[in-house]
Legacy VTK file of the C-alpha trace (Angstrom):
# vtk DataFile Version 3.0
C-alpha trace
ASCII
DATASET POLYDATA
POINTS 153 float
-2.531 8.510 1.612
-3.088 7.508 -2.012
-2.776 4.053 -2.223
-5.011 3.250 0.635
-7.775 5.329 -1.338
-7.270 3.136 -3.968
-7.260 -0.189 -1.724
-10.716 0.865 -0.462
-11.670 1.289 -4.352
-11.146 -2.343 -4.831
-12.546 -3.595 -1.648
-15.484 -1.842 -2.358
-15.549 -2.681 -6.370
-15.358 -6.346 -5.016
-17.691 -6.506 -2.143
-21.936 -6.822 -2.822
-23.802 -4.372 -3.469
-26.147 -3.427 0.018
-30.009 -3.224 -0.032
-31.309 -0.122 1.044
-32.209 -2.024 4.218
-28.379 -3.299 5.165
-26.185 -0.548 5.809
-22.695 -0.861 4.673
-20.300 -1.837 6.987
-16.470 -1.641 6.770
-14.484 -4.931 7.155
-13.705 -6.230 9.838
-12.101 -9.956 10.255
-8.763 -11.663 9.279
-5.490 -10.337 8.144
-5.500 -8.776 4.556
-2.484 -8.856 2.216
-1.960 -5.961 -0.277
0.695 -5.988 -3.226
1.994 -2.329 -4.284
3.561 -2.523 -7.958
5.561 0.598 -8.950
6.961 1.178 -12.761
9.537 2.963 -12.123
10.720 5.290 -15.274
13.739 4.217 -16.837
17.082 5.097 -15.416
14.879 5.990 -12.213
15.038 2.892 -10.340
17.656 4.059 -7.772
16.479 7.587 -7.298
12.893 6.294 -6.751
14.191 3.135 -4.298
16.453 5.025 -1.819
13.209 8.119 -1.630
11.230 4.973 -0.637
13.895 3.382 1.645
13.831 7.326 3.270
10.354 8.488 3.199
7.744 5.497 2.809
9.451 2.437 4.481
10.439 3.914 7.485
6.179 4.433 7.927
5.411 1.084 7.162
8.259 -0.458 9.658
6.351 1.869 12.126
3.081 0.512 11.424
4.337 -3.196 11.832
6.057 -1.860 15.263
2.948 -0.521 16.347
1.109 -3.631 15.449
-1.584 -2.366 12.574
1.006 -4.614 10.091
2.578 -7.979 10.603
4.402 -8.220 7.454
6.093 -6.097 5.185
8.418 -7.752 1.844
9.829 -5.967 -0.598
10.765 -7.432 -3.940
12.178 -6.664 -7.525
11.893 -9.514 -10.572
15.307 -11.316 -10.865
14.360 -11.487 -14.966
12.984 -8.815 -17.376
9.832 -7.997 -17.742
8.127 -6.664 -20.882
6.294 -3.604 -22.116
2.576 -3.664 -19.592
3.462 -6.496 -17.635
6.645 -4.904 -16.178
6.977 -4.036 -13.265
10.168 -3.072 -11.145
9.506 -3.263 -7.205
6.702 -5.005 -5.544
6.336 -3.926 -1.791
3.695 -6.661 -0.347
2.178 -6.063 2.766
-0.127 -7.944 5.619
-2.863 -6.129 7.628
-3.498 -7.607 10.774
-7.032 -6.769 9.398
-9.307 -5.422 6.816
-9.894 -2.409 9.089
-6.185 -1.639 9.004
-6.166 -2.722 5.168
-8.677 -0.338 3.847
-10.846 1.898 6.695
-10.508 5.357 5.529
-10.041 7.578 8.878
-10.169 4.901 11.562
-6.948 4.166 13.803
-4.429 3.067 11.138
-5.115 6.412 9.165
-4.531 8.059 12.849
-1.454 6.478 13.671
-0.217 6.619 10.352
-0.922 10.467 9.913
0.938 10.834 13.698
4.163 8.874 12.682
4.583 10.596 9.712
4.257 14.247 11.175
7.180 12.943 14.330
9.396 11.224 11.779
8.852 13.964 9.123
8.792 16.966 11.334
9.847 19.266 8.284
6.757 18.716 5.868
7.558 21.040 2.845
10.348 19.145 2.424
8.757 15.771 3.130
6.140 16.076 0.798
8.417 17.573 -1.949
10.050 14.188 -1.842
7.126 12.461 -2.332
6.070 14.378 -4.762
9.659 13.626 -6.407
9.106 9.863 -5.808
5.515 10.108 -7.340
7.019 11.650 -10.410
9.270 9.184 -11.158
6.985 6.580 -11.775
5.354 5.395 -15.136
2.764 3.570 -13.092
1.426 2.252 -9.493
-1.236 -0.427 -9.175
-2.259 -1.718 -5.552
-3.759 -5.124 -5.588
-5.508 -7.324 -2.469
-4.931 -10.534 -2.748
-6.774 -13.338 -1.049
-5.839 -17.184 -0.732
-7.237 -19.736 -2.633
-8.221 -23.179 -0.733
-6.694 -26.024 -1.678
-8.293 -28.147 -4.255
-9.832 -25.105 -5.471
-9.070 -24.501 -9.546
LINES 1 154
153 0 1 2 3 4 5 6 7 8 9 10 11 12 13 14 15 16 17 18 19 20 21 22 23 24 25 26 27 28 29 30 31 32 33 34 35 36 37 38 39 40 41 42 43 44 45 46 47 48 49 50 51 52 53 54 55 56 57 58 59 60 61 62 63 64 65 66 67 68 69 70 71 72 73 74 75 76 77 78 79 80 81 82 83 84 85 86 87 88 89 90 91 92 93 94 95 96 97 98 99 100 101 102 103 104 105 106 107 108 109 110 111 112 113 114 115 116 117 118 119 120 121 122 123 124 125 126 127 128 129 130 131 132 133 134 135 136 137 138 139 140 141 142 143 144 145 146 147 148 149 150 151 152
């Protein structure tokens, strides 16, 4: 699954740098709230929103069932955008942890890789969709985003 490659990326581009003492250790506390921004070619946008709503939604509604998620919101701007800033859907989504967020292999990968092979039995044609959905874009970005405390600039 590509973007969760990418999410552990950024955890990891964020996170210290371990001594050769202190062995790395994934995450493992608090829920952890990812934003997926697509840039969806133009004249795309439906195409690329109902192979979402078909493919890649039903996955993450199965994830929140199963309890690895506890929120899922999906969003588009009401105004335009411009040129880099754009952006045309924004799916954001709660972990119920970091483990869930961004562990390459552990039980969300697991479950994930098990929903998708009984909701997708046909794979060919599932991934060819993908692929389709993929190819649509201009540009994906996944972002973690963390509160800020109050009173803090």
């Amino acid at each position: 699954m590509k973007p969760r490659i990418a999410l552990v990326l950024l955890a990891l581009a964020g996170a210290p740098a371990a001594s050769a003492q202190t062995p790395a250790q994934a995450p493992t506390a608090g829920q952890v709230t990812a934003e997926y921004y697509y840039r969806i070619r133009w004249g795309s946008a439906d195409e690329f929103k109902r192979l979402y709503e078909r493919n890649h939604a039903p996955l993450l509604r199965e994830m929140q069932r199963l309890g690895f998620i506890t929120r899922i919101e999906t969003e588009e701007p009401f105004t335009h955008l411009s040129g880099g800033a754009r952006w045309d859907l924004r799916v954001t989504v709660t972990f119920r942890d970091a483990d869930s967020a961004v562990l390459v292999g552990g039980p969300f990968d697991q479950a994930f890789a098990s929903a998708s092979a009984r909701l997708y039995p046909d794979r060919t044609a599932f991934a060819a969709e993908e692929a389709r959905r993929f190819a649509l874009l201009e540009e994906h970005w996944d972002v973690i985003v963390a509160p800020v405390a109050a009173g803090t600039p």
